[in-house]
GUGUKE-388951 format. One record per atom (N, C-alpha, C): residue number from 1; residue in one letter; chain; atom name; x, z, y. Coordinates in steps of 0.05 Angstrom, whole numbers, plus 5000, padded with zeros to 4 digits. Layout:
{num NUM | residuo a | cadena A | atomo CA | u X | w Z | v Y} .
...
REM end
This chain:
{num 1 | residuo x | cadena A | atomo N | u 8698 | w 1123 | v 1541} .
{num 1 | residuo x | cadena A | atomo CA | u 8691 | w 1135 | v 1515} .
{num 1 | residuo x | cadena A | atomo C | u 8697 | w 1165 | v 1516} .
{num 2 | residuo x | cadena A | atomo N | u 8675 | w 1180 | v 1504} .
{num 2 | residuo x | cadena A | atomo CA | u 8680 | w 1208 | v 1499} .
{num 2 | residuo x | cadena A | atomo C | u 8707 | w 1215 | v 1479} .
{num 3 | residuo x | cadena A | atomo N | u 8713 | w 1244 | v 1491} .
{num 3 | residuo x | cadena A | atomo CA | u 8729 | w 1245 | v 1473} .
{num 3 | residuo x | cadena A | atomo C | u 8717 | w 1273 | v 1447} .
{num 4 | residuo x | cadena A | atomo N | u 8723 | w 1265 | v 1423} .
{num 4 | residuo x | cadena A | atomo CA | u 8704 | w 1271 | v 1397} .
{num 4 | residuo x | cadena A | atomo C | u 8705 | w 1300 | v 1398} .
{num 5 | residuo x | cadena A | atomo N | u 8680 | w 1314 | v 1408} .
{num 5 | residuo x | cadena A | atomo CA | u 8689 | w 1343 | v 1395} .
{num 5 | residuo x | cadena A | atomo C | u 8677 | w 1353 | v 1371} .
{num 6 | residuo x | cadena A | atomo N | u 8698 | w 1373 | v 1367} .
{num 6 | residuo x | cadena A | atomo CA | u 8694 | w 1387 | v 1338} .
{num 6 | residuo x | cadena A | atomo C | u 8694 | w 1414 | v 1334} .
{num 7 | residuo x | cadena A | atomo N | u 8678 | w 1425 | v 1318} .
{num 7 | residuo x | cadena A | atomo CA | u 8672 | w 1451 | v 1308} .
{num 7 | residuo x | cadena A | atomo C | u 8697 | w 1466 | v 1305} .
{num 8 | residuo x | cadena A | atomo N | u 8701 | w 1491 | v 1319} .
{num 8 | residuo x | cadena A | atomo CA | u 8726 | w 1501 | v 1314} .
{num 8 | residuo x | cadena A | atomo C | u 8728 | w 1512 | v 1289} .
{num 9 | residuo x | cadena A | atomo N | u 8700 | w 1527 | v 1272} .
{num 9 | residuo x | cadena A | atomo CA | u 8688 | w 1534 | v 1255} .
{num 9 | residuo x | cadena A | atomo C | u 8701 | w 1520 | v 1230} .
{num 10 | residuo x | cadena A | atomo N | u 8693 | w 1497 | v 1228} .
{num 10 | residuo x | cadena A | atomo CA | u 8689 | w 1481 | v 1199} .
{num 10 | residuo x | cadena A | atomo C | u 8706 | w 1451 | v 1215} .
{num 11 | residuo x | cadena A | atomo N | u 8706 | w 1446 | v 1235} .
{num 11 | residuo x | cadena A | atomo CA | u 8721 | w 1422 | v 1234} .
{num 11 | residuo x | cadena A | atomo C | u 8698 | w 1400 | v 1240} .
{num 12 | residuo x | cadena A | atomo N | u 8674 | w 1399 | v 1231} .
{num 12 | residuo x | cadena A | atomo CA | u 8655 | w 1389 | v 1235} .
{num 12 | residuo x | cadena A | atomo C | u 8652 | w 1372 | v 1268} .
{num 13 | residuo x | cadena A | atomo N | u 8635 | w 1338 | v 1267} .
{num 13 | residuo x | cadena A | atomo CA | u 8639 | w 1335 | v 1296} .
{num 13 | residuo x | cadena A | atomo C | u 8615 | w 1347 | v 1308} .
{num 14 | residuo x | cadena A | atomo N | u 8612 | w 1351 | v 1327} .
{num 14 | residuo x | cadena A | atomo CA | u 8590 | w 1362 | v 1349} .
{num 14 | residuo x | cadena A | atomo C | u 8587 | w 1341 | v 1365} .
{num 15 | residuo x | cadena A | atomo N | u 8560 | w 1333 | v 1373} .
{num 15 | residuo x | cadena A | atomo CA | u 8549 | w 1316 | v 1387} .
{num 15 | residuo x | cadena A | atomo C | u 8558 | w 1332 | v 1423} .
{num 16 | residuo x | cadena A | atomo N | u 8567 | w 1307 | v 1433} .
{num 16 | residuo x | cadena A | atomo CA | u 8575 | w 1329 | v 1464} .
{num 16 | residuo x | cadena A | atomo C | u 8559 | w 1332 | v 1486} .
{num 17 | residuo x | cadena A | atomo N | u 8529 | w 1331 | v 1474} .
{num 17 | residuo x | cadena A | atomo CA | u 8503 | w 1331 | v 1494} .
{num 17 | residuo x | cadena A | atomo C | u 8507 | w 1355 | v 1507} .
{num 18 | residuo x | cadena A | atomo N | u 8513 | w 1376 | v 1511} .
{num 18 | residuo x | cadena A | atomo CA | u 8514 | w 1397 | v 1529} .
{num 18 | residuo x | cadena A | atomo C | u 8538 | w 1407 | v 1530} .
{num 19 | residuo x | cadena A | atomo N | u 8555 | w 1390 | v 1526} .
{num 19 | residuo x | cadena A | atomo CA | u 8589 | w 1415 | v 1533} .
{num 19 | residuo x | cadena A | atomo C | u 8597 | w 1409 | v 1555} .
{num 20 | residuo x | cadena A | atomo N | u 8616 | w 1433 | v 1558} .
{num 20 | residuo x | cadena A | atomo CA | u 8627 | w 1422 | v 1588} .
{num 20 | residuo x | cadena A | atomo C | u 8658 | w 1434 | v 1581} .
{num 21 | residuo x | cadena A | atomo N | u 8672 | w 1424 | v 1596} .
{num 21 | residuo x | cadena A | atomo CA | u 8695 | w 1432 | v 1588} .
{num 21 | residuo x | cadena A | atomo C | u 8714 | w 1443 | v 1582} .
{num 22 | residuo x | cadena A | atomo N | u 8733 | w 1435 | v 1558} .
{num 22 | residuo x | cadena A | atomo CA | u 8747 | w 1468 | v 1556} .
{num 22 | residuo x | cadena A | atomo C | u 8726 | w 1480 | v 1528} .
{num 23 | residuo x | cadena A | atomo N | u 8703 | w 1480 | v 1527} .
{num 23 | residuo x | cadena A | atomo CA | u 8683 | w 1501 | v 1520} .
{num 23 | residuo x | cadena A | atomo C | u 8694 | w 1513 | v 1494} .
{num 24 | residuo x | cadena A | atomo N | u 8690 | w 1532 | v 1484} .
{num 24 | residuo x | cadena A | atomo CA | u 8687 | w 1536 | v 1454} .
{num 24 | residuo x | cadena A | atomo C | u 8675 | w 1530 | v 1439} .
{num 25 | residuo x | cadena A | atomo N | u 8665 | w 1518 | v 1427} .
{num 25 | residuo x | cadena A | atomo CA | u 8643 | w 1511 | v 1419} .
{num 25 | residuo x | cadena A | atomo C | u 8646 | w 1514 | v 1381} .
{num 26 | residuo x | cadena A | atomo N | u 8618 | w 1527 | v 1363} .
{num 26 | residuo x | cadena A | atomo CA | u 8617 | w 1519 | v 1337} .
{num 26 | residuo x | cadena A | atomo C | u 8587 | w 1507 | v 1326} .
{num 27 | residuo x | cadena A | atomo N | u 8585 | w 1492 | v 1305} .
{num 27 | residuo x | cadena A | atomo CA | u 8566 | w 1486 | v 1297} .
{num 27 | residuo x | cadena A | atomo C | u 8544 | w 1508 | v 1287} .
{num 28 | residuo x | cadena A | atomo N | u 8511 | w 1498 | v 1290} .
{num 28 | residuo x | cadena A | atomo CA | u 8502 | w 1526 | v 1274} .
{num 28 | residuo x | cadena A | atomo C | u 8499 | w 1529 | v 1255} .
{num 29 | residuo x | cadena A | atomo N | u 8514 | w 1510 | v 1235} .
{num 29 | residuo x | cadena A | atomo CA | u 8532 | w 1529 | v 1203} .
{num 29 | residuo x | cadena A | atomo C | u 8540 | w 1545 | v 1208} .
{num 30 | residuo x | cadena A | atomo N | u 8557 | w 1538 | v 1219} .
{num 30 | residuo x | cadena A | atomo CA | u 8591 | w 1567 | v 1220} .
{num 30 | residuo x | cadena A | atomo C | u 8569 | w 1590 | v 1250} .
{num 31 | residuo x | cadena A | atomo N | u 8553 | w 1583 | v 1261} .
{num 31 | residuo x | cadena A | atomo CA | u 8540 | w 1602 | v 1280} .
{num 31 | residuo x | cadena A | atomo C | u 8520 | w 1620 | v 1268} .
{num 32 | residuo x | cadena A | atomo N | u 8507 | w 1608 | v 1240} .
{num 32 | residuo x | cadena A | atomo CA | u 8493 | w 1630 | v 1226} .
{num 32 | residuo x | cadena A | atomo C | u 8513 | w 1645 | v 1205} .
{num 33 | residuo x | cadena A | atomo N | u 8540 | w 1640 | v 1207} .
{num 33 | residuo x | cadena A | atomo CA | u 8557 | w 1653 | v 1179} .
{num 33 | residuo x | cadena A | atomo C | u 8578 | w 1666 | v 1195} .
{num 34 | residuo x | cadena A | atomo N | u 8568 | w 1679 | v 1224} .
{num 34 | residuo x | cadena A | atomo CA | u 8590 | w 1692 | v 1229} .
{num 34 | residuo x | cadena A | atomo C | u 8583 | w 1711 | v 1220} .
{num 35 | residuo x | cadena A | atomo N | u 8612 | w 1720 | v 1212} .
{num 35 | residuo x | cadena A | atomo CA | u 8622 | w 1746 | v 1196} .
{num 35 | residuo x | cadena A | atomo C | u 8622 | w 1773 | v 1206} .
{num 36 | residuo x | cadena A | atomo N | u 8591 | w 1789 | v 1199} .
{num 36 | residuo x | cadena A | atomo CA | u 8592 | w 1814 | v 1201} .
{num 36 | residuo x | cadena A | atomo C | u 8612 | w 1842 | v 1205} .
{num 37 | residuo x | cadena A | atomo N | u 8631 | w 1834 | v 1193} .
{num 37 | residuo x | cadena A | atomo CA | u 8662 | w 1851 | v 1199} .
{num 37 | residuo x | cadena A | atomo C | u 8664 | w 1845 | v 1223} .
{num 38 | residuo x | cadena A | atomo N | u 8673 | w 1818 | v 1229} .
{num 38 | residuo x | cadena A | atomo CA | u 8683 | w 1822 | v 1258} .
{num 38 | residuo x | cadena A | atomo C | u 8663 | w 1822 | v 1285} .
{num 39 | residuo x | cadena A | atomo N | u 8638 | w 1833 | v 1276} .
{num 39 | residuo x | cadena A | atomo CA | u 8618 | w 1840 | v 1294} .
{num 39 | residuo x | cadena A | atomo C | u 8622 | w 1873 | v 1299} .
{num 40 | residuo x | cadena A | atomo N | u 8630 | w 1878 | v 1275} .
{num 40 | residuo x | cadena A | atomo CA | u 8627 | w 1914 | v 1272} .
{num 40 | residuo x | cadena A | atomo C | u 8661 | w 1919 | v 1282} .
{num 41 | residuo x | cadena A | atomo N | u 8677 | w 1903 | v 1277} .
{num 41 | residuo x | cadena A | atomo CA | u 8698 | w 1912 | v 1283} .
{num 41 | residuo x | cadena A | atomo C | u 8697 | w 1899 | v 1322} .
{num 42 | residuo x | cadena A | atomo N | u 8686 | w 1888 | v 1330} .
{num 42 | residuo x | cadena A | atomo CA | u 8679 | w 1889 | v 1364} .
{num 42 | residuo x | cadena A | atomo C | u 8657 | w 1913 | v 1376} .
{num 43 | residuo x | cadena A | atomo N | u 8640 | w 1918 | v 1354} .
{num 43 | residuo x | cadena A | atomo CA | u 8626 | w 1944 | v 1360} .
{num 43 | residuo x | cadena A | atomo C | u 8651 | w 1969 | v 1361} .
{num 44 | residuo x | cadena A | atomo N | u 8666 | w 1978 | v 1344} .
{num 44 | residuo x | cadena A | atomo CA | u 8682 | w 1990 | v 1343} .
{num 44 | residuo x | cadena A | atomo C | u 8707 | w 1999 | v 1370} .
{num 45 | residuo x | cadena A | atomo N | u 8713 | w 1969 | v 1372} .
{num 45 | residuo x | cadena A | atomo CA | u 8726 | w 1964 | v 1391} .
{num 45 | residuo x | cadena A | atomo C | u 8715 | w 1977 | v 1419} .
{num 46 | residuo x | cadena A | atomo N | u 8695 | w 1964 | v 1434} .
{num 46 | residuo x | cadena A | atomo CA | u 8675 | w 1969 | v 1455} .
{num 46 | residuo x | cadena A | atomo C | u 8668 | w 1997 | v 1455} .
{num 47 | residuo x | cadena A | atomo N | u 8653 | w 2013 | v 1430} .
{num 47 | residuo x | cadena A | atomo CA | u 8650 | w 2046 | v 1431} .
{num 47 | residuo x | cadena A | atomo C | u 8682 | w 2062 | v 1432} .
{num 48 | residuo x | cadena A | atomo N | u 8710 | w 2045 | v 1426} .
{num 48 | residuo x | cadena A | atomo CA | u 8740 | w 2065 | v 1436} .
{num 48 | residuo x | cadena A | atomo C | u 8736 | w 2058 | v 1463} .
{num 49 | residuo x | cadena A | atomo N | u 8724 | w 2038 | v 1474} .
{num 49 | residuo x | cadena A | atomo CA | u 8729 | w 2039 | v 1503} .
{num 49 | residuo x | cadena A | atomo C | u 8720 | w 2048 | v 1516} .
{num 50 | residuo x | cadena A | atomo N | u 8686 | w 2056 | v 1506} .
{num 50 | residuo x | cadena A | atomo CA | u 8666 | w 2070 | v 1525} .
{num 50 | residuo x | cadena A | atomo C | u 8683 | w 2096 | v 1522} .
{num 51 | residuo x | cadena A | atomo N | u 8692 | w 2108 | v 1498} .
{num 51 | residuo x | cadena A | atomo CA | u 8694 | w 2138 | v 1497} .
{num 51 | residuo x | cadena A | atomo C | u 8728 | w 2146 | v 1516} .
{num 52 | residuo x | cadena A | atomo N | u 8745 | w 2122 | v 1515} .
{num 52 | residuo x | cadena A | atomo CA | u 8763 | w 2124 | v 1538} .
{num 52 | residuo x | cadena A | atomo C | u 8761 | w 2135 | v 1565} .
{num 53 | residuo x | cadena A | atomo N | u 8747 | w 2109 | v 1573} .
{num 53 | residuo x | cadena A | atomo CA | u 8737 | w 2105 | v 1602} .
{num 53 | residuo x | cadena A | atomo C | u 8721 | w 2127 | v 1611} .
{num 54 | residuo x | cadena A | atomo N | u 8707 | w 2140 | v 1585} .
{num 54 | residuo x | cadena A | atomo CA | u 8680 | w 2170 | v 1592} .
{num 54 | residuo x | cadena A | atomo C | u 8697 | w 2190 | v 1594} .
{num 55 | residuo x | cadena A | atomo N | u 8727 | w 2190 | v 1579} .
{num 55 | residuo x | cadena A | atomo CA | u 8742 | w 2210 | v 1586} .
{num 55 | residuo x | cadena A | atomo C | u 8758 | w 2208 | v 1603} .
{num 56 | residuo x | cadena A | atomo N | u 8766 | w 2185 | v 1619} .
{num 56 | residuo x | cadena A | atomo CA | u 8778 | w 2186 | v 1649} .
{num 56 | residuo x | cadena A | atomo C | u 8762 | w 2194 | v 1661} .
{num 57 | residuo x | cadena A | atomo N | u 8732 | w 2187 | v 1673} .
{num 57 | residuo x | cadena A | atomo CA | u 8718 | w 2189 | v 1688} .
{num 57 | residuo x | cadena A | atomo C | u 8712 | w 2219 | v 1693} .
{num 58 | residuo x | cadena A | atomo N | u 8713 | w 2234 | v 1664} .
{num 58 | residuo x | cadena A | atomo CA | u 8710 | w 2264 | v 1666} .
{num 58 | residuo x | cadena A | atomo C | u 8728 | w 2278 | v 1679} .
{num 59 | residuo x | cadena A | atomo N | u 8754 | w 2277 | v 1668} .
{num 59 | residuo x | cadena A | atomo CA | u 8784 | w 2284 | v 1680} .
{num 59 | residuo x | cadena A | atomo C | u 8783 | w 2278 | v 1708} .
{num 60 | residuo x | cadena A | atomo N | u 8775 | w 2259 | v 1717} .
{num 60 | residuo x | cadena A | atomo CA | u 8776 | w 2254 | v 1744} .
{num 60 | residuo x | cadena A | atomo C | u 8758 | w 2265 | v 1761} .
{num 61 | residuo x | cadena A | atomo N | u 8738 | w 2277 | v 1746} .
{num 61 | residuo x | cadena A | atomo CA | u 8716 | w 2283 | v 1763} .
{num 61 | residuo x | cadena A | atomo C | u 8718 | w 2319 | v 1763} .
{num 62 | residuo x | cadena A | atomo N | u 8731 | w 2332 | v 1744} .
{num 62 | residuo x | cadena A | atomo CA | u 8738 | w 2359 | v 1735} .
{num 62 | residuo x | cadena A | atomo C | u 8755 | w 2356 | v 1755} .
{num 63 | residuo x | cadena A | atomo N | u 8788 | w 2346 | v 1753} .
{num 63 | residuo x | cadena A | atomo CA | u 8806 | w 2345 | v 1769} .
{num 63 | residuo x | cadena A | atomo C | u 8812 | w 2339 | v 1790} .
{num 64 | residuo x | cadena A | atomo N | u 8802 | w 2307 | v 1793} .
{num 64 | residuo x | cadena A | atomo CA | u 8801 | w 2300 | v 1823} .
{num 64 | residuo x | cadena A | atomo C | u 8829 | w 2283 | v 1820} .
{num 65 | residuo x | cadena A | atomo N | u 8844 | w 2278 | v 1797} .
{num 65 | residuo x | cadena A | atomo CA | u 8869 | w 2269 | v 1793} .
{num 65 | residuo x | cadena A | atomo C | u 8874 | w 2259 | v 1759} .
{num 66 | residuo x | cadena A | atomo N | u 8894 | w 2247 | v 1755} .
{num 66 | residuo x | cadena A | atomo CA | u 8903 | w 2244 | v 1728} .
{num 66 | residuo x | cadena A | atomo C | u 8939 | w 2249 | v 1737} .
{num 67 | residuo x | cadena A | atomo N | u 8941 | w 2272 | v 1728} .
{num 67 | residuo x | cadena A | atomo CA | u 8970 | w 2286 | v 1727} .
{num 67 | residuo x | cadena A | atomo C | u 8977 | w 2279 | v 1753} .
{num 68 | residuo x | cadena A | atomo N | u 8992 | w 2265 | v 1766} .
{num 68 | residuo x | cadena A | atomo CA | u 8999 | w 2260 | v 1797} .
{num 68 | residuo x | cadena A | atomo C | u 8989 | w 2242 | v 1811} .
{num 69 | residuo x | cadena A | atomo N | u 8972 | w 2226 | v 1792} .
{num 69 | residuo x | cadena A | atomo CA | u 8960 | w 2201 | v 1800} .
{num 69 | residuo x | cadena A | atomo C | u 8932 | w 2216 | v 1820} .
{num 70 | residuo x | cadena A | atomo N | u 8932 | w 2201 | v 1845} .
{num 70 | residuo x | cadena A | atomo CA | u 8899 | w 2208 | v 1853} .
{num 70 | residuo x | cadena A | atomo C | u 8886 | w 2191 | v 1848} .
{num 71 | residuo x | cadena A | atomo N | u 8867 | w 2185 | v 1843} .
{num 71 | residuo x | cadena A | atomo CA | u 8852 | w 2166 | v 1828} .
{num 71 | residuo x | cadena A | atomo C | u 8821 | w 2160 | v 1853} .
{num 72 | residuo x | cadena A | atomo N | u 8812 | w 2175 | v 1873} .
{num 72 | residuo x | cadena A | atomo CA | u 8790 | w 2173 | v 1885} .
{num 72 | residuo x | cadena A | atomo C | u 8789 | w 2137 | v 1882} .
{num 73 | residuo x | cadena A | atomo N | u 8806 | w 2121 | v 1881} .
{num 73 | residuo x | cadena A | atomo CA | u 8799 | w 2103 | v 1887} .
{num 73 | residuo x | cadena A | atomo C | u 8792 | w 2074 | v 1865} .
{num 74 | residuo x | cadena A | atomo N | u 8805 | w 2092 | v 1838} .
{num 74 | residuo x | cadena A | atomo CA | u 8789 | w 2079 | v 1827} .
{num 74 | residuo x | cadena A | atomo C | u 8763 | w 2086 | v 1804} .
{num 75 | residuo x | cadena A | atomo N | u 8763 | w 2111 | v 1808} .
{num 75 | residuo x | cadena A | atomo CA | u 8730 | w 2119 | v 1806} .
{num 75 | residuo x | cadena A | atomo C | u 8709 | w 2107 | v 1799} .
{num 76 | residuo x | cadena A | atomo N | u 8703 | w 2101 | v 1824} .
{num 76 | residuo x | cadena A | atomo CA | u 8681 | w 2070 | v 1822} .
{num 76 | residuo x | cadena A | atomo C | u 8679 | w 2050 | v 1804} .
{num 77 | residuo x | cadena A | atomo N | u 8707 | w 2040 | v 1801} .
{num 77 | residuo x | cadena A | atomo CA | u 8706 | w 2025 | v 1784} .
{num 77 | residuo x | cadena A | atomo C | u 8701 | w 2024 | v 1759} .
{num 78 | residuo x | cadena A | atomo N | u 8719 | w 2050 | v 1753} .
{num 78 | residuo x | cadena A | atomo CA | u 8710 | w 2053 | v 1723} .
{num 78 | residuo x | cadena A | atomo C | u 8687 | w 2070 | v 1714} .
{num 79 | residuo x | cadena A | atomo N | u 8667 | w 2073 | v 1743} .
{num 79 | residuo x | cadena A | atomo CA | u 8637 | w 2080 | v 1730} .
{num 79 | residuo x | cadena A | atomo C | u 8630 | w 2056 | v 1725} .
{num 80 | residuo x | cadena A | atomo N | u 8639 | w 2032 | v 1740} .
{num 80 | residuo x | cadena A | atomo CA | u 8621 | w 2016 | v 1740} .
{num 80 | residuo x | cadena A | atomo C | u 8636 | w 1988 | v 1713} .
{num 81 | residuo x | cadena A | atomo N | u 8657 | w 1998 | v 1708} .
{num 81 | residuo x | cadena A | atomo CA | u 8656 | w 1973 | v 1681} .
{num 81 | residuo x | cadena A | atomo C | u 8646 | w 1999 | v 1656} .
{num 82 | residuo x | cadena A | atomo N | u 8646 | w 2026 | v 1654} .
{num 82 | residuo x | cadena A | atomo CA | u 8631 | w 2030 | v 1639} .
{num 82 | residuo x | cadena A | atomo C | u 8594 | w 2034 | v 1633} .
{num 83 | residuo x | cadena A | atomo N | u 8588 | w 2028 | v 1661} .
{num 83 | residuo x | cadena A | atomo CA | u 8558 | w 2012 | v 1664} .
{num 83 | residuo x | cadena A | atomo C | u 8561 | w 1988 | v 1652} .
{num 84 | residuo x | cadena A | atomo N | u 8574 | w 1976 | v 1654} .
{num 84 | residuo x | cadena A | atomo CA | u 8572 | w 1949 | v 1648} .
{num 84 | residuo x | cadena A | atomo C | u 8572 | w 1940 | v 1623} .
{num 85 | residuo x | cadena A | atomo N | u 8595 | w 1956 | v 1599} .
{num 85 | residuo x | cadena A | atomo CA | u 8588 | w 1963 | v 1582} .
{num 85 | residuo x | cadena A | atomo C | u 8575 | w 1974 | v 1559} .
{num 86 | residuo x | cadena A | atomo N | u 8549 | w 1993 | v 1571} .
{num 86 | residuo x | cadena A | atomo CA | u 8527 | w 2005 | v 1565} .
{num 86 | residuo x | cadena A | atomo C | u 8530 | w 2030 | v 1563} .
{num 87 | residuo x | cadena A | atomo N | u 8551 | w 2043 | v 1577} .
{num 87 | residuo x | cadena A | atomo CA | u 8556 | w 2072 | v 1585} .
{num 87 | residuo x | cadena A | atomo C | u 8537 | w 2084 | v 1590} .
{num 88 | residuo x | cadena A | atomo N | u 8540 | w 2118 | v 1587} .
{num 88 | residuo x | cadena A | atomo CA | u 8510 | w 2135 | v 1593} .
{num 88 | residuo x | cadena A | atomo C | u 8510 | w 2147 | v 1621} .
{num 89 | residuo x | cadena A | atomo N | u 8540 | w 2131 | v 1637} .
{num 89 | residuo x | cadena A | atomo CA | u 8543 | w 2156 | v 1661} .
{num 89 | residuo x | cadena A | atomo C | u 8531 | w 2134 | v 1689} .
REM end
């Protein structure tokens, strides 16, 4: 026997035709009533990080360092999670 899942949302059961495990899962009640705030407040979030990461990348690329730190090596990286992000660089 399955074991019963339920909407983290509303509590509601969910049929377990496509879960796999672990999943998060909510019904599409509670999936058409997510809450606009905390969409804008993850937009929010995501644009402090792009504008972080755009100002290491600068510093590092002006300097070649962050105060004593040499950084050549992680560079890359943080071009590339702020690509990933939807960064302009």
């Amino acid at each position: 026997m399955m074991k019963q899942t339920r909407c983290y949302g509303c509590g509601k059961p969910i049929e377990p035709e496509w879960l796999t495990e672990g999943e998060f899962i909510i019904c599409d009640e509670c999936y058409s009533d997510i809450d606009k705030l905390l969409v804008e407040k993850l937009q929010e979030q995501l644009n402090t990080a792009k504008k972080y990461i755009e100002h290491v990348i600068g510093t590092i690329k002006h300097d070649g360092h962050l105060g004593t730190i040499q950084t050549d090596w992680i560079l890359p990286d943080l071009e590339k999670a702020l690509a990933a992000i939807g960064g302009d660089r």
